[in-house]
C-alpha positions in Angstrom: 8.9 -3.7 -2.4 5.7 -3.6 -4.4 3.0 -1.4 -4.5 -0.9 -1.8 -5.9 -1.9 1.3 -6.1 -5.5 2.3 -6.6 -7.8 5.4 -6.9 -10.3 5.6 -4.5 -13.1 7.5 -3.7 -13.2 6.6 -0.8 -11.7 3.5 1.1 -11.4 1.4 4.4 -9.8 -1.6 6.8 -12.2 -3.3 9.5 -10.1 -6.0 12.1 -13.1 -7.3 14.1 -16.0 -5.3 13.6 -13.6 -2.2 14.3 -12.7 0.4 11.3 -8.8 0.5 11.9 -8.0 2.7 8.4 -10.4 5.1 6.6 -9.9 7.2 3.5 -11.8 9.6 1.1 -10.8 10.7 -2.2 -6.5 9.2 -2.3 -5.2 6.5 -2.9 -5.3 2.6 -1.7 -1.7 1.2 -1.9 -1.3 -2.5 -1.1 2.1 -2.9 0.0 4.2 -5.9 -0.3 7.8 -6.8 1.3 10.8 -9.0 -0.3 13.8 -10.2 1.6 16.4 -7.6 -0.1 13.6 -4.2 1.1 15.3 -2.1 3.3 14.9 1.8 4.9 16.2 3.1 1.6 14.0 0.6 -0.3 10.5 1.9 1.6 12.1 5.5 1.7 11.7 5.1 -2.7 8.4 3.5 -2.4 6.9 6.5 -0.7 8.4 9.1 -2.9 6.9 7.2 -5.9 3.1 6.9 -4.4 3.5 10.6 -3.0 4.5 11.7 -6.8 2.6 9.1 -8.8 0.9 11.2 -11.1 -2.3 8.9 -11.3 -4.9 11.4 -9.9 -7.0 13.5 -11.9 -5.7 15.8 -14.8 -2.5 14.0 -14.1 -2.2 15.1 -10.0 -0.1 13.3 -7.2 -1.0 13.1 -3.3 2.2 15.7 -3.5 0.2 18.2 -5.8 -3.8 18.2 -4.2 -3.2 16.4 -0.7 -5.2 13.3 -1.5 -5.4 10.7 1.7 -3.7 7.3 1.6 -5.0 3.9 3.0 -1.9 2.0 3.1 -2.4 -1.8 4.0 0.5 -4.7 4.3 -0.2 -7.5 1.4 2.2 -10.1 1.4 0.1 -11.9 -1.6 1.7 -9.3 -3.8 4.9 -11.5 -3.8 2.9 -14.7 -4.5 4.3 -17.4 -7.3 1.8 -19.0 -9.2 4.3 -20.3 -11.9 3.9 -24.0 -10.5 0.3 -26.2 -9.9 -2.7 -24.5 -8.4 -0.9 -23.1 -5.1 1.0 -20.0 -4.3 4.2 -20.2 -2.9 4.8 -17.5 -0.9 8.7 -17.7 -0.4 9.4 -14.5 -2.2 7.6 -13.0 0.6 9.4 -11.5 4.0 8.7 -12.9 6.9 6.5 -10.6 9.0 9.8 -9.4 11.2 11.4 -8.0 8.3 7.9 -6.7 6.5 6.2 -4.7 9.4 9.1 -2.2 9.9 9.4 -1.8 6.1 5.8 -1.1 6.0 6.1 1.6 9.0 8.6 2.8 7.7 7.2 3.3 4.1 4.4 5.3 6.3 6.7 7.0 8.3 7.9 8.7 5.2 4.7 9.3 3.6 3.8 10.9 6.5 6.8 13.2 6.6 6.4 14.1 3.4 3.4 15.9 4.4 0.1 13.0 3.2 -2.7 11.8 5.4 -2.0 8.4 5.8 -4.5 5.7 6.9 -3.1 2.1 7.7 -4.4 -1.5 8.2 -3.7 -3.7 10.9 -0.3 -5.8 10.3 -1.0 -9.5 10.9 -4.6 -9.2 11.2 -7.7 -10.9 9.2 -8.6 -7.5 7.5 -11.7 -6.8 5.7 -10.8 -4.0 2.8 -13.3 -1.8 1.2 -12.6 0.5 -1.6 -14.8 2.4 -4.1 -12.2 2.5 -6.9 -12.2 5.8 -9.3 -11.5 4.9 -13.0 -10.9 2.6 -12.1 -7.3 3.1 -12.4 -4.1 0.9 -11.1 -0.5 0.7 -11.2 1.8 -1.7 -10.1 4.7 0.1 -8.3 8.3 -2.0 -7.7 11.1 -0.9 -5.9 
């Protein structure tokens, strides 16, 4: 799995004309699935973004219970190595990704942050006020 992870000051997901995800100060992770993720895989990825010490004077979501907007992004897995067009073959197919994803949220969630999500398969329209701006690339 990979993880964008950005600052926010505040952030949000619209799926037609509806705000499905809203955030203030936290974190917007994009979140993207290969075919090896698994349970123990997103299980990581959450522990890292709950402990990810990229907040102010060094602070996690763990340490001042920051929100998190977390939102499925399959480009993350894109290869550009070749011509003008992105394979996406790295990329899991949607029934392998969306449980990851959940899952990945799931465990956020027990591990006590206020998480916001996306819409998975849906035409989403992402806003973010970025802090910083600061961003880390987290693989699993």
């Amino acid at each position: 799995m990979r993880a964008l992870v950005q600052t926010v000051s505040r952030a949000s997901v619209t799926v037609d004309d509806e705000v499905v995800g809203k955030i203030g100060e936290g974190l917007l992770v994009l979140v993207g699935v290969t075919h090896t993720d698994t349970a123990s895989t997103a299980a990581t990825l959450a522990r890292k973004v709950h402990e990810l010490r990229i907040l102010d004077d060094e602070q996690s979501v763990a340490t001042t219970g920051a929100e998190v907007l977390v939102v499925s992004q399959f480009t993350l897995y894109a290869d550009t190595r070749k011509g003008r067009r992105p394979s996406w073959s790295a990329a899991a197919p949607p029934e392998i990704a969306e449980p990851l994803v959940s899952a990945l949220v799931d465990e956020l969630r027990a591990r006590g942050a206020q998480v916001a999500t996306g819409r998975f398969r849906a035409h989403m329209l992402v806003e973010s006020v970025n802090v910083g701006p600061r961003t880390v690339l987290l693989e699993c």
